[in-house]
C-alpha positions in Angstrom: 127.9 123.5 -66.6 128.2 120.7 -68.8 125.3 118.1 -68.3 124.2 114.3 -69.3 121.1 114.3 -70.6 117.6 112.1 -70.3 114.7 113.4 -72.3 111.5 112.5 -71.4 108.2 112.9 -72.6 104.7 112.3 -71.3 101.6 111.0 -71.9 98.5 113.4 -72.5 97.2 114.4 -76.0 95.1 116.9 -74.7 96.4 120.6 -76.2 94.2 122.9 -74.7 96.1 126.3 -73.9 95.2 129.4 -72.0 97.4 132.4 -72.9 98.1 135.5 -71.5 99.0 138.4 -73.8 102.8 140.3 -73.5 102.6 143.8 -73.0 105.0 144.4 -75.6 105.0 143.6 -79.2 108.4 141.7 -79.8 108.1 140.5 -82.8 107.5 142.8 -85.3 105.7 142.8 -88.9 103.9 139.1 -89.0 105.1 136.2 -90.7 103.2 136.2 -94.7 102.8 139.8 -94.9 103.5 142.0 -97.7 104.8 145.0 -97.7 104.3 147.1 -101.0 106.8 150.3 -102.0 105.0 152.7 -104.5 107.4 155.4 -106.6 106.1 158.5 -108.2 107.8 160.1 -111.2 106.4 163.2 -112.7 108.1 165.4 -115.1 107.7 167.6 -117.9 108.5 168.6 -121.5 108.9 172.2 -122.9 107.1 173.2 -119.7 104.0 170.8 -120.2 103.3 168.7 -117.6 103.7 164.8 -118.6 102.0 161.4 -117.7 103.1 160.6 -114.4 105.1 157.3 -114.5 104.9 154.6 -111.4 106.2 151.2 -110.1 106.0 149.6 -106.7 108.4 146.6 -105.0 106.5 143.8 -103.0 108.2 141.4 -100.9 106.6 138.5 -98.3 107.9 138.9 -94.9 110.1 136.0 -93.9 109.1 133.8 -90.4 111.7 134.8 -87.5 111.5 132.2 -84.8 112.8 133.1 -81.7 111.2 132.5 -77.7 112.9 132.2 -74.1 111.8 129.7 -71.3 112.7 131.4 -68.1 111.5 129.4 -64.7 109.6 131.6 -62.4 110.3 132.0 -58.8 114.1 132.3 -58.7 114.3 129.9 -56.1 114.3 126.3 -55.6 111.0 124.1 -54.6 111.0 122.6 -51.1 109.9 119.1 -51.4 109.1 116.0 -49.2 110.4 112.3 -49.9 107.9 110.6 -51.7 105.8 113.1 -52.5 103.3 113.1 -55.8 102.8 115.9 -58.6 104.9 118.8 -57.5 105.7 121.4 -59.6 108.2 123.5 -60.9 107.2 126.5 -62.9 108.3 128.7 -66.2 107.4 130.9 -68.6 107.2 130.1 -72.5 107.5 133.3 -74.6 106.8 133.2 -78.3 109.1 136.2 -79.8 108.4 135.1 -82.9 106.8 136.9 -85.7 104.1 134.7 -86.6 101.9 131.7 -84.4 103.8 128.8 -83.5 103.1 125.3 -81.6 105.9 124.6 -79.3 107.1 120.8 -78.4 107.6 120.0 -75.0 110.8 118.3 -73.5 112.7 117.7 -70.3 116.0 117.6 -69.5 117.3 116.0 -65.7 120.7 116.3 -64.8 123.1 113.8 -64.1 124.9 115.8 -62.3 122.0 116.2 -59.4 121.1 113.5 -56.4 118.1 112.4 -58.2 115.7 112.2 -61.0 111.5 112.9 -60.9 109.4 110.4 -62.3 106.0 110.3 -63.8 106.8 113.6 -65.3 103.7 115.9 -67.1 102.8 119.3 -68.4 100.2 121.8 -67.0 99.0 124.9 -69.0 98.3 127.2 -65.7 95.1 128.6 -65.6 96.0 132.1 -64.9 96.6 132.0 -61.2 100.3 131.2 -61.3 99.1 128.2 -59.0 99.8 124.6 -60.1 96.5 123.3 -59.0 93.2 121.1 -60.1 92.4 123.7 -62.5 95.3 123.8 -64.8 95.3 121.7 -68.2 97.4 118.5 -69.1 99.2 119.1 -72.5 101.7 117.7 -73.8 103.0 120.6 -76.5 101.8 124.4 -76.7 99.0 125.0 -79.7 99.1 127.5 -81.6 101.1 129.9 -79.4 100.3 133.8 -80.7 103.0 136.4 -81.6 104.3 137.8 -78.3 101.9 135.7 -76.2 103.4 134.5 -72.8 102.3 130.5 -71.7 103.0 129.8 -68.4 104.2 126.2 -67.8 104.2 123.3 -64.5 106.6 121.0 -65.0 104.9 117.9 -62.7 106.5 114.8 -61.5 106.7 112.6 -58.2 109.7 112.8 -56.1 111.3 109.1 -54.8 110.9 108.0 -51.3 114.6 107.5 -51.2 115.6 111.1 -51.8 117.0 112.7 -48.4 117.1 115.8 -46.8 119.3 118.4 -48.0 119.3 116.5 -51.7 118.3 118.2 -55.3 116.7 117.6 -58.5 117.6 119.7 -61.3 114.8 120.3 -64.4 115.1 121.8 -67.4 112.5 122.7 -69.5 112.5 122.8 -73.3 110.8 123.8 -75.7 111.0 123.5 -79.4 109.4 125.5 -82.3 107.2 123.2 -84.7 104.6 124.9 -86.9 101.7 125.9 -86.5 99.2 123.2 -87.6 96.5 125.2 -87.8 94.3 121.5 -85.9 93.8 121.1 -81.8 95.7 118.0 -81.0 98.7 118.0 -83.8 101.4 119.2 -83.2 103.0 120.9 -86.5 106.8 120.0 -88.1 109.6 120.9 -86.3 110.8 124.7 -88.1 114.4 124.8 -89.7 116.0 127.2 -91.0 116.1 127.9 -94.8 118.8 127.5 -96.6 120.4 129.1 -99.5 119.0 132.6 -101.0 116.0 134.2 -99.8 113.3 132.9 -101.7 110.0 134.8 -102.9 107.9 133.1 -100.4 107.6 132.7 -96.3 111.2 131.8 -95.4 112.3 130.9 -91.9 115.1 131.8 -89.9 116.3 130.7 -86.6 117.2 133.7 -84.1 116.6 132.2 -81.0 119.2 132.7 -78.3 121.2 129.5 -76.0 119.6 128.1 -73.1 121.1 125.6 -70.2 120.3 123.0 -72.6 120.8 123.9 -75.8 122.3 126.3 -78.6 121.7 129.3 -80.3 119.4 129.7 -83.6 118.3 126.0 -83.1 114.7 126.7 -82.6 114.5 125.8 -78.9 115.2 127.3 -75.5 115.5 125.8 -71.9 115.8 127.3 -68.8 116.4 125.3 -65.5 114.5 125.1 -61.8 115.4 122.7 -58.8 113.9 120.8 -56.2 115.4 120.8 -52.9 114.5 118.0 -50.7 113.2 119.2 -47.1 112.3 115.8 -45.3 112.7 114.7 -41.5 115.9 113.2 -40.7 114.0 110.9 -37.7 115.8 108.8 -35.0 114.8 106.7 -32.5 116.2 105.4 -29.0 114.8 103.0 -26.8 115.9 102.8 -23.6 114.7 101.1 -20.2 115.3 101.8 -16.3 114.5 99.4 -13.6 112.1 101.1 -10.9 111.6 98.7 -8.2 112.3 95.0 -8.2 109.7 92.9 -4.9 113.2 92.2 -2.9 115.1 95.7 -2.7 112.5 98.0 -3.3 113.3 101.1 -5.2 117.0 100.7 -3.6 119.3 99.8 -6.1 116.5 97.4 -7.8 117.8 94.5 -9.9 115.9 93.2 -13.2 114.1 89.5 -11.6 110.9 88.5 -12.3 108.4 90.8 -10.5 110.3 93.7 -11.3 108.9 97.1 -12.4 110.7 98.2 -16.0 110.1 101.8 -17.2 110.8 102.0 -21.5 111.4 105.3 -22.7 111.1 105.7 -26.0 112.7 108.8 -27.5 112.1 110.0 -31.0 114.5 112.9 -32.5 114.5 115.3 -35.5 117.9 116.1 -36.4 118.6 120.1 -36.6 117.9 121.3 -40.2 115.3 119.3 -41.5 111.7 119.7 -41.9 109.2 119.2 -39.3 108.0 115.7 -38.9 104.3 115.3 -38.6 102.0 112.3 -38.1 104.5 110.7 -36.2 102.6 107.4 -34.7 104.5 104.8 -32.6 103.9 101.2 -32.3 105.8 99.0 -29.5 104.9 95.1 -29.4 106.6 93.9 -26.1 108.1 90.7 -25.4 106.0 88.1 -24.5 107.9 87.8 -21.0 106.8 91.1 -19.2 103.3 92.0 -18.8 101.7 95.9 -19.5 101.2 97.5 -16.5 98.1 99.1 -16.8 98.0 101.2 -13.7 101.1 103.5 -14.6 99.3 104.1 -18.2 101.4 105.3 -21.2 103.0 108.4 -21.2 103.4 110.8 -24.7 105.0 114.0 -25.9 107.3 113.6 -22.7 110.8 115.6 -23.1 114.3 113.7 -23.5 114.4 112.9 -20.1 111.1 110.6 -20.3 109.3 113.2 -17.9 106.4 115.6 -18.1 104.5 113.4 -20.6 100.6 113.5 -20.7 98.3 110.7 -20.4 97.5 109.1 -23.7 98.3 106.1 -25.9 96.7 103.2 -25.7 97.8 99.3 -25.3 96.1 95.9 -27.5 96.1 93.6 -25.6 95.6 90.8 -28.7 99.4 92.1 -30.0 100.7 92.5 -26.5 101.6 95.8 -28.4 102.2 100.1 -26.9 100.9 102.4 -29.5 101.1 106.1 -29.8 100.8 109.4 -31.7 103.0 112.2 -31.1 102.9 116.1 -31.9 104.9 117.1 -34.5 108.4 117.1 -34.3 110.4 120.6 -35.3 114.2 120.3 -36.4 116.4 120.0 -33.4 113.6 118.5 -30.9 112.9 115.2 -29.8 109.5 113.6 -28.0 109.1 110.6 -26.1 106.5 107.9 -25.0 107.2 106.0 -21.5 105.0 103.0 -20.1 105.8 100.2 -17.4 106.0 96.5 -17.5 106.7 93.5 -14.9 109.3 90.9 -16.0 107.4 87.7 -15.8 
């Protein structure tokens, strides 16, 4: 997939990093290390054993950088409109052969319904949990051969994004060196060029990622959030109950006339369950509350088999009320009476 890209950075100088150690040793002899060859050569002369002649070969071992970013999960992250600091979640693996700091970068796609804001990076704490415990960085320190770092990707999603709508992340990281200092980050590694040279060389062996190529240094993999909001409605509607001339018999809206509102609110099938849902009704100034029916909530579509509750101000001429919450594909409603004036 081909993909316009924003970079963005963020704001902490903090580098603080807990690691956890792969199982596995990937990346072979260390960086600096020298390996030594010794030869032997005995022989003789008219059967007499002679001096023993020897040499030995020693070469420095040459920096191989390579590391994957790989999110964790393999699914998308279900997130509410507006909401602060979520997370999405990945792994950064040094398969390097020697310590190195890795720079941290994001990548959102144009190709998505929306971009995160406020975006920040947390080394997790070991729980796999983004959470008040894990540290604010913004690059990885002195990342050990083979060690594994996992990383939260944190941002805040818009109040404007809608049910159903995505967010695609990418992660990358790039390999800097080592600076051997908490809170610098080293110089970005490239690759050596021309003939191997007698000291630490480096080579770039890293493979492509979503958002960028091979033996470049970097990796990225990418992570989503789905939006899973309420998709509310509301309806209000009214019925004339009785009017003081006909009665309940086909009653007619003049003054003195009983008015039942119904107010229905509706969660569309699919979306997530609305909670907290609190409705606030100021009525005209021409009917007048009628206290003795009271105010009716959680009723069903058809305005019936509410309970008692609400309550009515008096100073705002105004109906409020809290409802249960709201599952996909079910409405509530709150019903009260008035008298036209």
């Amino acid at each position: 997939m081909t993909r316009a890209k924003q970079l963005l950075g963020t704001v902490s100088a903090t580098a603080l990093i807990a690691f956890s150690a792969s199982p596995a040793a990937a990346a072979g002899t260390s960086a600096g290390d020298t390996i030594t060859n010794n030869v032997s050569v005995t022989f003789e002369v008219g059967g007499v054993a002679q001096t023993a002649v020897s040499d030995d070969e020693t070469f420095t071992v040459d920096r191989k950088v390579n590391l994957t970013v790989a999110e964790l999960g393999g699914s998308s992250t279900s997130v509410a409109p507006g909401s602060s600091a979520q997370a999405v979640t990945f792994q950064v693996t040094n398969l390097s052969n020697d310590a190195v700091d890795f720079d941290l970068s994001i990548v959102q796609s144009a190709a998505d319904d929306f971009d995160i804001s406020n975006v920040k990076f947390y080394v997790d704490d070991g729980d796999g949990v983004f959470d008040g415990d894990d540290t604010l960085v913004t690059y990885l320190d002195e990342v050990a051969e083979d060690a594994v770092v996992t990383v939260h990707v944190v941002g805040d999603i818009p109040i404007s994004a809608s049910n159903g709508q995505t967010a695609d992340i990418s992660l990358v990281a790039n390999a800097h060196a080592a600076s051997g200092s908490t809170g610098a980050l080293g110089t970005e590694l490239t690759a050596t060029a021309g003939a191997n040279t007698a000291g630490v060389d480096t080579v770039l062996a890293d493979a492509a990622g979503d958002e960028d190529g091979a033996n470049a240094g970097d990796h990225s993999d990418t992570d989503t959030f789905v939006v899973s909001g309420a998709n509310i409605s509301v309806l209000k509607s009214s019925t004339i109950v009785s009017d003081p001339v006909n009665g309940t018999t086909n009653p007619k809206a003049i003054p003195g006339a009983t008015i039942e509102y119904c107010i229905l609110v509706s969660n569309a099938s699919g979306a997530a369950t609305a909670t907290s849902v609190a409705v606030n009704d100021e009525l005209p100034s021409d009917v007048t509350y009628s206290s003795s029916y009271g105010i009716f909530v959680d009723g069903d579509s058809d305005c019936d088999n509410g309970s008692a509750g609400g309550s009515y101000n008096a100073t705002d001429n105004e109906v409020d009320a809290t409802l249960s919450d709201i599952a996909a594909g079910f409405a509530r409603s709150v019903y009260f009476r008035v008298t036209i004036d």
